[in-house]
C-alpha positions as CSV (number, residue, x, y, z in Angstrom):
1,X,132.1,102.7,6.9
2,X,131.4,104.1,3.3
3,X,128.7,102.6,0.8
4,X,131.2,100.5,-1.1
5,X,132.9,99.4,2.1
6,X,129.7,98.2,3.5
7,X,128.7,96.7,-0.1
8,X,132.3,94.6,0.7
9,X,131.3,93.6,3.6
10,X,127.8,92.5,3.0
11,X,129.1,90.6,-0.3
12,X,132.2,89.0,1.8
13,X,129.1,86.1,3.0
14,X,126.4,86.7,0.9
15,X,128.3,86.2,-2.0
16,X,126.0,87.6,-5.1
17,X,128.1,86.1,-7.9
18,X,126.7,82.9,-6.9
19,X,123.5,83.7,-7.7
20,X,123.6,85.2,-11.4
21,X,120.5,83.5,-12.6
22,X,118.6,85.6,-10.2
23,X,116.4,88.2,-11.6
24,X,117.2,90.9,-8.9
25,X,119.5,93.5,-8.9
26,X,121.7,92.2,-6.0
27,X,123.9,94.7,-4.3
28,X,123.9,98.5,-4.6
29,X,120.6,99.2,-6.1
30,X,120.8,103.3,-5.4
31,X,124.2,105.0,-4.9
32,X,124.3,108.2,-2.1
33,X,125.7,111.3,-3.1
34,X,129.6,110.0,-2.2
35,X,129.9,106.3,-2.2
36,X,133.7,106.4,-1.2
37,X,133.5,108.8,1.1
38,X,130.3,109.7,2.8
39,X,130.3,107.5,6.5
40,X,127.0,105.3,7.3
41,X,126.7,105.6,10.7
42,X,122.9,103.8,10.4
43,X,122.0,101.4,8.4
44,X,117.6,100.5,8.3
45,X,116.4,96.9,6.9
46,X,113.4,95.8,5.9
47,X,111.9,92.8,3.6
48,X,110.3,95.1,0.9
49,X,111.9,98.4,-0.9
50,X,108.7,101.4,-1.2
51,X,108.0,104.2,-1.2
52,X,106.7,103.7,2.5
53,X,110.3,102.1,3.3
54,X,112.0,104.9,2.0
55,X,110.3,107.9,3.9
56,X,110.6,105.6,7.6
57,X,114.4,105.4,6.7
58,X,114.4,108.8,6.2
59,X,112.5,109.7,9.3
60,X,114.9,107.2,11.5
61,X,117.5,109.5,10.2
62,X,119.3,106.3,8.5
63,X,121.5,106.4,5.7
64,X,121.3,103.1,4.2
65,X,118.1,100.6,3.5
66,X,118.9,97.1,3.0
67,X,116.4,95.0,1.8
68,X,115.8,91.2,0.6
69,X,113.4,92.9,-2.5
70,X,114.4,95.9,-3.9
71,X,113.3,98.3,-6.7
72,X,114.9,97.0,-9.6
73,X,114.4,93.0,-11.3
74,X,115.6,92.1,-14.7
75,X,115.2,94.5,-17.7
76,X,114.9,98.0,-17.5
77,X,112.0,100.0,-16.7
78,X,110.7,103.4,-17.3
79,X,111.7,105.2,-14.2
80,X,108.0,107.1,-14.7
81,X,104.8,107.7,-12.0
82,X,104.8,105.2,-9.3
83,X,108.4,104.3,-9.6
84,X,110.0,107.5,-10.0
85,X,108.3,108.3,-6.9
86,X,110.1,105.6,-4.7
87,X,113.4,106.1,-6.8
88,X,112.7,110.0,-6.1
89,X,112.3,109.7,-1.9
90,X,115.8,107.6,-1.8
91,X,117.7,110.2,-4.0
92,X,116.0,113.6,-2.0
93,X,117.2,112.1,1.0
94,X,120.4,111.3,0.0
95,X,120.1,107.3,1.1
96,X,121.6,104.3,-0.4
97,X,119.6,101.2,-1.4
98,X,121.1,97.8,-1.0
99,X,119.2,94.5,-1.8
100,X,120.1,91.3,-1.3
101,X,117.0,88.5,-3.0
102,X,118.2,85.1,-4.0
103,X,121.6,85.1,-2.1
104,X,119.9,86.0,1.3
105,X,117.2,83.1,0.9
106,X,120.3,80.4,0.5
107,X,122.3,81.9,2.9
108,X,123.5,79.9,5.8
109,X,124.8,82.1,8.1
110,X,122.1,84.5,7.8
111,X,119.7,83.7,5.2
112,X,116.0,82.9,5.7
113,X,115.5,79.5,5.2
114,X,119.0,78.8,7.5
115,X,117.8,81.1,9.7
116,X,114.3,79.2,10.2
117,X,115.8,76.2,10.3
118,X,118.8,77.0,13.1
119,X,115.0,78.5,15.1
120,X,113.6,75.1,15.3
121,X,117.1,73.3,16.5
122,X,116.7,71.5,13.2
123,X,120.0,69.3,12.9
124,X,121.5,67.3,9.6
125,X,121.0,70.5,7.3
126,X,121.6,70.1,3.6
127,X,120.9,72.4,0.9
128,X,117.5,71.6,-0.7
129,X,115.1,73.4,-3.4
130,X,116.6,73.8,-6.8
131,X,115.7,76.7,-9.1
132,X,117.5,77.9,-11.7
133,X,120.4,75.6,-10.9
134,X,120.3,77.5,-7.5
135,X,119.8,75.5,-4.5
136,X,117.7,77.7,-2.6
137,X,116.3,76.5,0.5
138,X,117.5,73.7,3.4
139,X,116.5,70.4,4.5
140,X,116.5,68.8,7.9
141,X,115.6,66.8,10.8
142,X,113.6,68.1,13.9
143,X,115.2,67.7,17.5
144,X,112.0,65.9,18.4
145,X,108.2,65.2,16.5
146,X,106.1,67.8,16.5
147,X,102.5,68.1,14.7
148,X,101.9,70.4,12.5
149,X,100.1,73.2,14.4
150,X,103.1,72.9,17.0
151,X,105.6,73.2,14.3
152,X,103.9,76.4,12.8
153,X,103.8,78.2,16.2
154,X,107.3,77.1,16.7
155,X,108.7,78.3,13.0
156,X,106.4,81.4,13.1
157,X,106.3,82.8,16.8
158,X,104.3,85.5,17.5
159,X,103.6,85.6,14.6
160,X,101.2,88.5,13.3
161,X,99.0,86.4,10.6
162,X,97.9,82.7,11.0
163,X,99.7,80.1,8.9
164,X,97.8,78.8,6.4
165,X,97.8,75.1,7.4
166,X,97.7,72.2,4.9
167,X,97.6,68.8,7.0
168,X,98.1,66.0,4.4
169,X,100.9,63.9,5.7
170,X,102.3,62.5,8.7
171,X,100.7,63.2,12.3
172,X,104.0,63.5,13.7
173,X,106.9,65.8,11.6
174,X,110.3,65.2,11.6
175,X,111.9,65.8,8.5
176,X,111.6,69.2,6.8
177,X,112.2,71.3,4.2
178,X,112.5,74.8,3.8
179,X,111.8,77.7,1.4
180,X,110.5,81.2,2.1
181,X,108.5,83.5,0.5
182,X,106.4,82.4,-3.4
183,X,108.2,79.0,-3.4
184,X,104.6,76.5,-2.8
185,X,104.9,75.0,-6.2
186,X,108.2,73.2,-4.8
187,X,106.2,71.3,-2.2
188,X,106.8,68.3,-5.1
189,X,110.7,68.5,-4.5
190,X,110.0,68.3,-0.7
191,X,107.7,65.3,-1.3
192,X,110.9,63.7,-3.6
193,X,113.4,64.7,-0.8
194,X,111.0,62.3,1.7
195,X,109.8,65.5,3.6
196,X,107.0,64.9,6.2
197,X,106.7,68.8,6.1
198,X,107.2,71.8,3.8
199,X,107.3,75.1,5.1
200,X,107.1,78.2,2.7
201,X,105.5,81.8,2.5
202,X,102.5,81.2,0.1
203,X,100.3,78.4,-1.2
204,X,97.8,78.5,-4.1
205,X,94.4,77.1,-4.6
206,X,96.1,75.0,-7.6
207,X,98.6,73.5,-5.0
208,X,95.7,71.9,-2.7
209,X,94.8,68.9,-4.6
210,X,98.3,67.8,-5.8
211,X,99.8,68.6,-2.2
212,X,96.9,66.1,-0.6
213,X,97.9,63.5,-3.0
214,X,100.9,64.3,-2.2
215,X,100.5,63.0,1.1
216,X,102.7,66.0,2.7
217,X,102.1,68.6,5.3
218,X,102.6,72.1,4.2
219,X,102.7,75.1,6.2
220,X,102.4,78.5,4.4
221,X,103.4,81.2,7.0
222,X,103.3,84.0,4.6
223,X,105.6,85.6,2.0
224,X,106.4,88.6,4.2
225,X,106.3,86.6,7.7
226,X,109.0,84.1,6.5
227,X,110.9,86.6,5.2
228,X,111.7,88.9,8.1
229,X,113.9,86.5,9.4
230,X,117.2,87.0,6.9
231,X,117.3,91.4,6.7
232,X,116.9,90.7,11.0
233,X,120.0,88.3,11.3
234,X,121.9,90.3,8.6
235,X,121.3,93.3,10.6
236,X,122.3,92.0,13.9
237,X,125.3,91.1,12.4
238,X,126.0,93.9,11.3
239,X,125.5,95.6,14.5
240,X,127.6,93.0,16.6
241,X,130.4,93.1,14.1
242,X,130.7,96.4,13.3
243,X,128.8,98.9,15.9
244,X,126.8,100.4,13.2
245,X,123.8,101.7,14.4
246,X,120.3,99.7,12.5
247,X,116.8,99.6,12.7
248,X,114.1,96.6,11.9
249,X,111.5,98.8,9.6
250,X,108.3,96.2,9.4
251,X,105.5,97.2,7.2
252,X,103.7,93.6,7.2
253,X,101.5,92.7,4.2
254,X,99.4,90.5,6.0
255,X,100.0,88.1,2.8
């Protein structure tokens, strides 16, 4: 498949037209050197676009590097020092960048906060977390009550950083709601949605006090952790539908 065949077929689900109040550049973010005709015959994914990213997908001899944040967000920038750098690596080796931010979250075939919840056999789903007039995230019921330490090893397994744990509600979860990566400020819209728990990447020390009067559980797993989940599903299904060749590149943040 070419560049713009593959950018049909990634946009056929993930749909980035419904998502124009995000800031990202969704989509083709860096062209190759014939986007109608040069064949990708690997594709890499990985949650963050770098300069790091960029030299592994080069040295996995991939074409392609999909991503849920890419290089470019918003206005324009001065394509000068660091930046040029990581714009520089994908255009030397003659590799495509494709990111895929807000609609990947939301997306509930193989979106993060789906994808988390179809991992805990969560049932009832409903779309849940408005921003921007974007419903972002997913709400739900557990197959059974868990606590909250078993419901973080369960969301998060094997997971490479602890969860940062806040314990303020119920002993025994059931209903939860979902949003990856910077979204702990919403833990209020979980509260209104009659959440027990709210799982999301990162929590601020301005969050603890209004979360515990909150009475609500919230379980920060980490911006990068809970965001591996959506490139991993897109890739596999990518793979499965298509026999494209891919490759997981993880370059953890630890945060």
């Amino acid at each position: 498949m070419t560049l713009h065949e593959l950018d049909q077929y990634f946009n056929a689900f993930l749909k980035r037209e419904n998502f124009a109040q995000d800031p990202s550049r969704n989509g083709i973010q860096i062209d190759n050197s014939a986007p109608d005709q040069k064949q990708i015959t690997k594709v890499a994914f990985a949650v963050d676009a770098s300069l790091a990213t960029a030299e592994q997908t080069a040295a996995e001899q991939a074409q392609l590097l999909f991503v849920h944040h890419g290089l470019f967000w918003g206005g324009c920038q001065p394509i000068t020092g660091a930046h040029y750098r990581r714009i520089a690596s994908f255009i030397t080796h003659d590799i495509a960048l494709y990111a895929s931010h807000i609609p990947l979250d939301a997306n509930q075939e193989a979106g993060n906060n789906y994808g988390m919840a179809t991992r805990l056999g969560m049932t009832g789903l409903t779309p849940f977390g408005e921003w921007h007039g974007m419903m972002i995230g997913v709400l739900g019921e557990l197959p059974e009550p868990l606590t909250i330490e078993a419901l973080a090893d369960a969301a998060l397994p094997n997971a490479a950083y602890p969860a940062h744990l806040l314990p303020f509600g119920k002993k025994l979860i059931k209903k939860v709601a979902i949003i990856s990566g910077g979204a702990g400020e919403d833990f209020d819209q979980a509260a209104a949605a009659g959440a027990d728990a709210f799982i999301t990447g990162e929590i601020g020390h301005e969050q603890f006090h209004p979360v515990r009067e909150a009475g609500i559980n919230v379980i920060a797993g980490g911006h990068y952790q809970t965001e591996t989940i959506g490139v991993n599903l897109v890739r596999r299904k990518l793979e499965k539908e298509t026999g494209i060749e891919t490759v997981f590149i993880d370059i953890p943040s630890g945060l």
